[in-house]
C-alpha positions as CSV (number, residue, x, y, z in Angstrom):
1,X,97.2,50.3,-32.0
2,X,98.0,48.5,-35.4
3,X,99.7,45.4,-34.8
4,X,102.8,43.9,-36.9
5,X,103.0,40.7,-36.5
6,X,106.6,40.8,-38.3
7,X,107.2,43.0,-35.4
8,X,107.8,39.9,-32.4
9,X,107.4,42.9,-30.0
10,X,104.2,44.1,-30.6
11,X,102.2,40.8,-29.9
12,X,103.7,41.0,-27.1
13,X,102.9,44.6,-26.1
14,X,99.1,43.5,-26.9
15,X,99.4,40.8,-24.9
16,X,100.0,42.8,-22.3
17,X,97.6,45.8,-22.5
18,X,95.0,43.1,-22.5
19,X,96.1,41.8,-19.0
20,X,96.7,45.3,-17.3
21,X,93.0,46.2,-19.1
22,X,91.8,42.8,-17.4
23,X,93.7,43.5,-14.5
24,X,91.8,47.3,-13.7
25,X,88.4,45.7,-14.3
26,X,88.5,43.0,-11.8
27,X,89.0,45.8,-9.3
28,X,85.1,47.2,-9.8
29,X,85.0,51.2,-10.9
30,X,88.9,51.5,-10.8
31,X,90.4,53.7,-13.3
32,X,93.8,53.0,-14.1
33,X,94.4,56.1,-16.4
34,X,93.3,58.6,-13.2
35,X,94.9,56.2,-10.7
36,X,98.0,56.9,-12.9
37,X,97.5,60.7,-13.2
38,X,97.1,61.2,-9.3
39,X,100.4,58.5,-8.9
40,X,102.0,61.1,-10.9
41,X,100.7,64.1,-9.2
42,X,101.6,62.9,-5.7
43,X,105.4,62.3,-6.8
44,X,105.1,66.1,-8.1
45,X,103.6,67.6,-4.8
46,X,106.3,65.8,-2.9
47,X,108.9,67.3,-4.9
48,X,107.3,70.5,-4.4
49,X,108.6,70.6,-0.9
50,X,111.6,68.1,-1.0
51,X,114.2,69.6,-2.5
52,X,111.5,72.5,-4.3
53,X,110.5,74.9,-1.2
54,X,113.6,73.7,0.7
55,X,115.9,74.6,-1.6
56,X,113.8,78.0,-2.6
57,X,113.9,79.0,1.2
58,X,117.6,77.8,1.8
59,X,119.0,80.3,-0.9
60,X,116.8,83.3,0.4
61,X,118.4,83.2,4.4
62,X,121.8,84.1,5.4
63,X,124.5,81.3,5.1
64,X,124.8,80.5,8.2
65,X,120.8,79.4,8.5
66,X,120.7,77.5,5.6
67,X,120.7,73.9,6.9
68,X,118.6,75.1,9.4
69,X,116.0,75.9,6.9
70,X,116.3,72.7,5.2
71,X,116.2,70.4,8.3
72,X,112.9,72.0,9.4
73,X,111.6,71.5,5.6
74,X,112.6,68.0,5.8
75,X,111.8,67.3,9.3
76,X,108.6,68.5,8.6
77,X,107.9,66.4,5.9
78,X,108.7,63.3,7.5
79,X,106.7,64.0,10.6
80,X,103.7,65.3,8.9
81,X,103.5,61.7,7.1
82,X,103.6,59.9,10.2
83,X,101.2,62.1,11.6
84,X,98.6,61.9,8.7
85,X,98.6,58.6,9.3
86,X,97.5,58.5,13.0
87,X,94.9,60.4,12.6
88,X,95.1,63.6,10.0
89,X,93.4,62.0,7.4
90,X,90.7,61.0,9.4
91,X,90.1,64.2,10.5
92,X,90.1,65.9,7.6
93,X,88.2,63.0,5.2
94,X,86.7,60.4,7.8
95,X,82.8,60.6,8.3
96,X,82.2,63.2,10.9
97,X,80.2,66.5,11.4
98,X,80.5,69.6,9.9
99,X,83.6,71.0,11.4
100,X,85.9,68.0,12.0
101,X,85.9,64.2,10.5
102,X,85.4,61.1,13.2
103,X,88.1,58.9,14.3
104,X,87.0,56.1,11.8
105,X,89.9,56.3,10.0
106,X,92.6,56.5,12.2
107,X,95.5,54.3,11.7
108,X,93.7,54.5,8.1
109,X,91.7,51.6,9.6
110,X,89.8,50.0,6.8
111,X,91.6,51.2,3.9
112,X,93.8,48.2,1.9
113,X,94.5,47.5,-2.0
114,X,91.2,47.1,-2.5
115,X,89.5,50.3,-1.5
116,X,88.5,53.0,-3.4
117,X,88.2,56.8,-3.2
118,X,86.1,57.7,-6.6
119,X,87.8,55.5,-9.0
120,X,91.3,55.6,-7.8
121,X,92.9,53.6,-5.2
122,X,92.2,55.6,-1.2
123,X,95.5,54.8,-0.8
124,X,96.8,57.5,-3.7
125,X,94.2,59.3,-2.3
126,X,95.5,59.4,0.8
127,X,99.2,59.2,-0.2
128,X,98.0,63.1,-2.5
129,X,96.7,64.7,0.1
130,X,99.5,63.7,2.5
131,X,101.8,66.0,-0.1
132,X,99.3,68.8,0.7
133,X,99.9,68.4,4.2
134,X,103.1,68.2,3.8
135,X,103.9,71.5,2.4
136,X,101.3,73.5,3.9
137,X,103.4,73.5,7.8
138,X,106.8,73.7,5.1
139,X,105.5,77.1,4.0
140,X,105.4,78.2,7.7
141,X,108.8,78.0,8.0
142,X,109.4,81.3,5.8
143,X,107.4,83.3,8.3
144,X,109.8,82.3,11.6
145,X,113.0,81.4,9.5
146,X,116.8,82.5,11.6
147,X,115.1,82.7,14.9
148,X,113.4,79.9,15.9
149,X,114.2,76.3,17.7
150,X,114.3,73.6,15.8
151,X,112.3,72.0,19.1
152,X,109.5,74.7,19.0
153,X,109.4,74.3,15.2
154,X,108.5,70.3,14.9
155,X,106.1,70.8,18.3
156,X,104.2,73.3,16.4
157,X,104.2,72.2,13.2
158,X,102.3,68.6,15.2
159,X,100.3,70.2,17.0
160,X,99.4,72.6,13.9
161,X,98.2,69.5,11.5
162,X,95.9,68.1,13.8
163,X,94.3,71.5,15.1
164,X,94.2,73.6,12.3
165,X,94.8,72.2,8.9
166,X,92.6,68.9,9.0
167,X,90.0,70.6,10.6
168,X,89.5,72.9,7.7
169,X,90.5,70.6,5.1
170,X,87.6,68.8,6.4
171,X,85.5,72.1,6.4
172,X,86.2,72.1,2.6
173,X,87.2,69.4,0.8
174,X,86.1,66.5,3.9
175,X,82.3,67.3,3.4
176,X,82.1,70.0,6.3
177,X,80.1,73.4,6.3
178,X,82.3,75.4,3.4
179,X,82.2,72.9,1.2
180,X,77.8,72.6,1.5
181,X,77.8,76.1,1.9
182,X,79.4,75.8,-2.0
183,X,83.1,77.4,-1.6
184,X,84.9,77.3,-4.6
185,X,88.2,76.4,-3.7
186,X,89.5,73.8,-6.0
187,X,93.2,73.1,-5.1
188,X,94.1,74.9,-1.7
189,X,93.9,78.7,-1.5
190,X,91.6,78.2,1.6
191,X,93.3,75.0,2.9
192,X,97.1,75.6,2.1
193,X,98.0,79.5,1.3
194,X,95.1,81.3,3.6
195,X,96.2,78.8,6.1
196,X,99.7,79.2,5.6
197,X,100.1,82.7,5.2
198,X,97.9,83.9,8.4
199,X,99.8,81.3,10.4
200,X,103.4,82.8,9.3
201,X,101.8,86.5,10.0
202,X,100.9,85.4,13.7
203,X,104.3,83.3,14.1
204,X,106.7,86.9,13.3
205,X,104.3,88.8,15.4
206,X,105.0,86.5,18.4
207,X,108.7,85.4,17.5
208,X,109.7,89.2,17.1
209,X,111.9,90.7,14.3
210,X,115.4,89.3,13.6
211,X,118.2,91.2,15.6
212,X,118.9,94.1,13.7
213,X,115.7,93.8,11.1
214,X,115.5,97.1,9.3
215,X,119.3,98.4,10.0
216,X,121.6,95.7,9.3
217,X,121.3,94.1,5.8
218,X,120.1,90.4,5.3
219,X,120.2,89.4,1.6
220,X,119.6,85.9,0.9
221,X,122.7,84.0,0.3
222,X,123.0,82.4,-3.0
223,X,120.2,83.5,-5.6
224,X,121.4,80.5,-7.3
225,X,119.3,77.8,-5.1
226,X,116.2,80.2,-5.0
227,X,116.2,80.2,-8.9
228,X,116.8,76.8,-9.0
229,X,114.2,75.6,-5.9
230,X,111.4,78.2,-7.9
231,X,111.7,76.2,-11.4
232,X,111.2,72.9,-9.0
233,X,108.1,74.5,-7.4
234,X,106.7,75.6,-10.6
235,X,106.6,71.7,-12.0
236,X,105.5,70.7,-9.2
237,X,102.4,72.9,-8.5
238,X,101.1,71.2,-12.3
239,X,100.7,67.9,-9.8
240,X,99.2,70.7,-7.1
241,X,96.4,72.0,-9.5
242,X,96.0,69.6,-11.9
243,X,95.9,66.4,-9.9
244,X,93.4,68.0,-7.9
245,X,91.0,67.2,-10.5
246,X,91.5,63.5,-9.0
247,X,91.1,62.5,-12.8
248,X,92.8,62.5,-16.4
249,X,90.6,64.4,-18.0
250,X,89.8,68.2,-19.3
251,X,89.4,69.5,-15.7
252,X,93.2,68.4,-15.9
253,X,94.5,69.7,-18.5
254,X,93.1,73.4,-17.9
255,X,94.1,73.3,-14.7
256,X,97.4,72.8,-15.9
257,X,97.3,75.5,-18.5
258,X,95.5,78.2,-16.2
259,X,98.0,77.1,-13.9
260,X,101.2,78.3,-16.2
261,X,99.6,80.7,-17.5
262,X,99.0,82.7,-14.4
263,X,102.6,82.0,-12.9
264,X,103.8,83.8,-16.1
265,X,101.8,86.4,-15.9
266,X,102.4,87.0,-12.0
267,X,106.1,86.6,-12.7
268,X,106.2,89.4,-15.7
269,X,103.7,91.4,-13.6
270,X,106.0,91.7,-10.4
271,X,109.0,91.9,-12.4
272,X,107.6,95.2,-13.9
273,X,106.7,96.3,-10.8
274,X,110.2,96.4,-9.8
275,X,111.6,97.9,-13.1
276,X,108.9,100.9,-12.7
277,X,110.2,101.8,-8.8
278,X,114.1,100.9,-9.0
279,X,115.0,100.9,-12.4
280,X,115.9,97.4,-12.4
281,X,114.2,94.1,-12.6
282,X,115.7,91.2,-10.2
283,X,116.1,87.8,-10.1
284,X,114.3,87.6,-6.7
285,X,111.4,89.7,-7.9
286,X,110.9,87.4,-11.1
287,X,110.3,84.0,-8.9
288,X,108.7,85.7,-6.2
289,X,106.3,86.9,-8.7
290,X,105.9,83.2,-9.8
291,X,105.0,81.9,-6.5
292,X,102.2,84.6,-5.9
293,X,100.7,83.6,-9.5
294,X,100.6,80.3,-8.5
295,X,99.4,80.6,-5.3
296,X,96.7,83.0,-6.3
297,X,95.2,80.6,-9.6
298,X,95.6,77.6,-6.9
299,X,91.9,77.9,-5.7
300,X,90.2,79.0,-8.9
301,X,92.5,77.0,-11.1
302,X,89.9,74.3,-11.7
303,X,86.8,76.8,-12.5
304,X,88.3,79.7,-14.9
305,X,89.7,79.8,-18.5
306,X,92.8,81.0,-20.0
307,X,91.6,84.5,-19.8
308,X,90.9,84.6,-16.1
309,X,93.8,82.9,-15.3
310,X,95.9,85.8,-17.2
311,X,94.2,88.5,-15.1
312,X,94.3,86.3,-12.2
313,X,97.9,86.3,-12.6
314,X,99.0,90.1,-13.4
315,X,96.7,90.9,-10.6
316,X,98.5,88.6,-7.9
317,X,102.1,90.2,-9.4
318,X,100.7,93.6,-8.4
319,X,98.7,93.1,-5.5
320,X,101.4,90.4,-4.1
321,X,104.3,92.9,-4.8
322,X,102.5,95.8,-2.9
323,X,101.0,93.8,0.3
324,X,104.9,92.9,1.1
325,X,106.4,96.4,0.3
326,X,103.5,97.3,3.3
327,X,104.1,94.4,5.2
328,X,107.8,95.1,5.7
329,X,108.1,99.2,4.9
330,X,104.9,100.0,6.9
331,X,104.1,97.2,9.3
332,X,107.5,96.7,10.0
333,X,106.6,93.1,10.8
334,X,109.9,90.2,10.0
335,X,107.8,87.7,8.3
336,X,111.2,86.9,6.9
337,X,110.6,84.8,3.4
338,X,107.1,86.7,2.7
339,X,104.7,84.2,3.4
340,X,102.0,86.3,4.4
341,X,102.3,89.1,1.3
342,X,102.5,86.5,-1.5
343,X,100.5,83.0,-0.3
344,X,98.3,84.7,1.9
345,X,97.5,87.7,0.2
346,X,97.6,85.7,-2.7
347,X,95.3,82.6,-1.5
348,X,92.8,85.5,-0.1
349,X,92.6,87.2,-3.7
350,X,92.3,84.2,-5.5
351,X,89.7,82.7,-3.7
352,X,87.7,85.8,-4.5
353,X,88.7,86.0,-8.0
354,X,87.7,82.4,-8.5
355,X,84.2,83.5,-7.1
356,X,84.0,86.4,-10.3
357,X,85.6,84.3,-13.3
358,X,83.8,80.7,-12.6
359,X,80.7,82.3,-13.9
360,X,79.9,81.1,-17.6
361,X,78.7,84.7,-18.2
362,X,81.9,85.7,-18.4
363,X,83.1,84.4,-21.6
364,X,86.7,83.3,-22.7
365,X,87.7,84.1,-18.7
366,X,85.5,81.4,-17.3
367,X,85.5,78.0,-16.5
368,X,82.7,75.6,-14.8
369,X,80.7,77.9,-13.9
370,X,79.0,78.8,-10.0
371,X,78.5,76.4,-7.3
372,X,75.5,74.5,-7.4
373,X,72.5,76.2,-6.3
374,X,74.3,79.6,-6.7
375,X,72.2,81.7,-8.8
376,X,74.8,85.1,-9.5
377,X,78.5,86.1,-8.7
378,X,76.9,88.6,-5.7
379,X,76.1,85.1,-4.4
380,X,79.1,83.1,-5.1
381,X,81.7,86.0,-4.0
382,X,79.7,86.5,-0.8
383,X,80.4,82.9,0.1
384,X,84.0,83.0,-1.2
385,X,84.6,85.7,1.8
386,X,82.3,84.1,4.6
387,X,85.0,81.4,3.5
388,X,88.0,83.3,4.0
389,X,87.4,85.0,6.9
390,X,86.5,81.8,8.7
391,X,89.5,80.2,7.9
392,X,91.4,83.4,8.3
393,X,89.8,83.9,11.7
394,X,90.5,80.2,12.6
395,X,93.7,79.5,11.9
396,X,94.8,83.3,13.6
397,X,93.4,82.4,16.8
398,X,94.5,78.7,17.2
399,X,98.1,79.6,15.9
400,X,98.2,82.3,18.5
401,X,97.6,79.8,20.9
402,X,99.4,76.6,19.5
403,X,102.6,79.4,19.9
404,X,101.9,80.2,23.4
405,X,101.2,76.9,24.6
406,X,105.0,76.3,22.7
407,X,106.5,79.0,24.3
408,X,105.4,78.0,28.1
409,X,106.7,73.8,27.1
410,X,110.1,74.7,24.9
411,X,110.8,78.3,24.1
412,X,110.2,79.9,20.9
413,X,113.3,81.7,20.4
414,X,117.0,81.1,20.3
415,X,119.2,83.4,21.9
416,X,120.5,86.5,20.7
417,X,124.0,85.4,21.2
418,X,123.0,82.5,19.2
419,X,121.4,84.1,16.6
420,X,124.3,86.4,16.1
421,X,126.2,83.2,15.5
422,X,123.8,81.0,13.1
423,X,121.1,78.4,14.1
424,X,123.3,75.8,11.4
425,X,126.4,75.5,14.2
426,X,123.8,76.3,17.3
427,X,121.5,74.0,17.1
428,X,123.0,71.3,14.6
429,X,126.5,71.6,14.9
430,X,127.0,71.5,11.3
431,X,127.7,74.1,8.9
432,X,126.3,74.8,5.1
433,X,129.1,76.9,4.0
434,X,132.5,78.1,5.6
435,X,131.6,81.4,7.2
């Protein structure tokens, strides 16, 4: 920075970038430019479920669920943070074994100002992944939406965080068994979108089909919100993927281009999809398209370049659009906002793509290369699917359960007088839009 000293503002703007510079190195190993970045990304990831996935979920259910839809989003949120922390961060990052953390950090006992995580604050630390574990019950909510008590929906959601996602975030990014055995999962397509996805699968097989799924028409009710909660989502996932480098720094700022890149690509890929079998490309297809892209470069978005992130992306926008054409055509199963098809489908392929294009043998498509110790792709993919079946396998059976155990204490299911009339009036007494 040249300083004018005819300028009276610029002494004074060196003045004080000498006290915040004197300020970050009292606090030993702090970094004040990636305490800054993850600030920043935390505020995105947040967004990303308040008002992004509410308002992307609102617009695609019938009018008379959309506060519904929003409540549970927000609900969610708040609970979720209260919950984390008790005792979810703890489990997922306090010293423990291999499959679950201790209860050290309960209550975050012994983190203040002062503590670190790397060379950021624990207390952004915290704060970031608290947005992860926010949005990952959110997502849930498409798999169960127009059917479900708003009761059954918060117990679960609880009782979910604490059995199923800290547990494996622990098993990945916590320093449990996946993360020694060398999964490459950089920003949550084990921990949020295989997680997610399976557990919104199990939830519509349970909950049962909407009354009149497959013979009375259900299109979402104002296009307008989706479009508009998609563009939120798609900001917001740069604080997803490239905060997760927990730095400012190159890791970053490919993240963050890998990460566009591929939500393009998945967006153009589904849209053509579409165009090919009906003759015309829609609005839904386009954003839905984006959210598989992104949820498919989410785990390898830290270890591939530019090229794999393109191939990465036209491959979710085919794959994505396919698995939900056989989820609902063939399957017949009402997982009602396609949570399964496009985050878990999606989280599933691109935690197995991320195994292929991290390999520095690959050219302009890779990124950081294998894990450490990890001598070939054969290797690397072999522990990418020992990784997703785990977690697949996991969260199945303990959401199976965590649904039953809800069922015998509250009920899962509304009415289907009530349904007929709209969970907004039933179970809020309040109405989104005059019906």
């Amino acid at each position: 920075m040249q300083v004018n000293f005819r300028d009276r503002r610029q002494p004074i703007l060196l003045i004080l970038m000498l006290c915040l510079s004197t300020g970050a190195s009292a606090q030993n190993g702090l970094s004040g430019a990636n305490s800054g970045w993850i600030l920043t990304s935390t505020a995105l990831v947040l967004f990303m479920t308040i008002p992004g996935l509410s308002l992307f979920y609102a617009g695609l259910v019938r009018a008379k669920n959309v506060l519904t839809v929003l409540m549970q989003c927000f609900a969610i949120a708040c609970m979720a943070s209260v919950l984390w922390y008790l005792i979810g961060y703890s489990l997922a990052f306090g010293a423990g074994g291999d499959y679950v953390g201790g209860f050290g950090k309960v209550l975050l006992n012994g983190i203040g100002e002062d503590s670190l995580s790397g060379d950021i604050p624990e207390t952004v630390f915290v704060m970031f992944q608290m947005t992860f574990a926010i949005i990952t019950p959110a997502l849930i909510v498409g798999g169960l939406a127009e059917r479900t008590k708003f009761s059954a929906v918060m117990l679960f959601s609880a009782l979910w965080l604490i059995l199923v996602y800290s547990p494996i975030t622990h098993w990945v990014w916590g320093g449990g068994w996946l993360g020694q055995l060398g999964l490459l999962d950089f920003a949550g397509g084990t921990v949020v979108h295989i997680t997610a996805g399976v557990a919104a699968l199990v939830s519509a097989m349970v909950i049962g089909n909407r009354n009149g799924y497959g013979t009375v028409p259900m299109p979402p009710h104002n296009m307008t919100m989706t479009v508009t909660g998609a563009g939120m989502l798609w900001v917001g996932w740069f604080g997803f993927n490239a905060g997760s480098a927990l730095a400012a720094n190159g890791d970053a700022g490919m993240a963050m281009l890998v990460t566009h890149l591929s939500a393009a690509c998945g967006s153009l890929m589904w849209m053509a999809c579409e165009w090919v079998r009906y003759g015309k490309p829609s609005v839904l297809g386009i954003v839905t398209g984006m959210v598989a892209g992104l949820g498919t470069i989410t785990p390898a978005s830290g270890y591939v370049g530019p090229g794999g992130a393109i191939v990465i992306g036209l491959s979710a926008g085919f794959v994505c659009y396919f698995a939900t054409l056989w989820i609902k055509q063939k399957l017949r199963i009402d997982d009602s906002l396609d949570v399964f098809p496009v985050h878990g489908v999606g989280g599933i392929l691109g935690t197995l793509l991320a195994g292929v294009f991290a390999s520095t043998e690959l050219g302009m498509f890779s990124g950081q290369g294998l894990a450490s110790g990890v001598n070939s792709i054969g290797q690397q993919l072999g522990i990418q699917l020992i990784g997703i079946v785990a977690v697949f396998v996991y969260t199945a059976v303990l959401t199976f359960v965590i649904l039953k155990l809800v069922d015998v204490l509250l009920g899962l299911r509304v009415s289907a007088d009530e349904e007929t009339e709209g969970l907004d009036i039933v179970l809020h007494n309040e109405r989104g839009y005059d019906l």
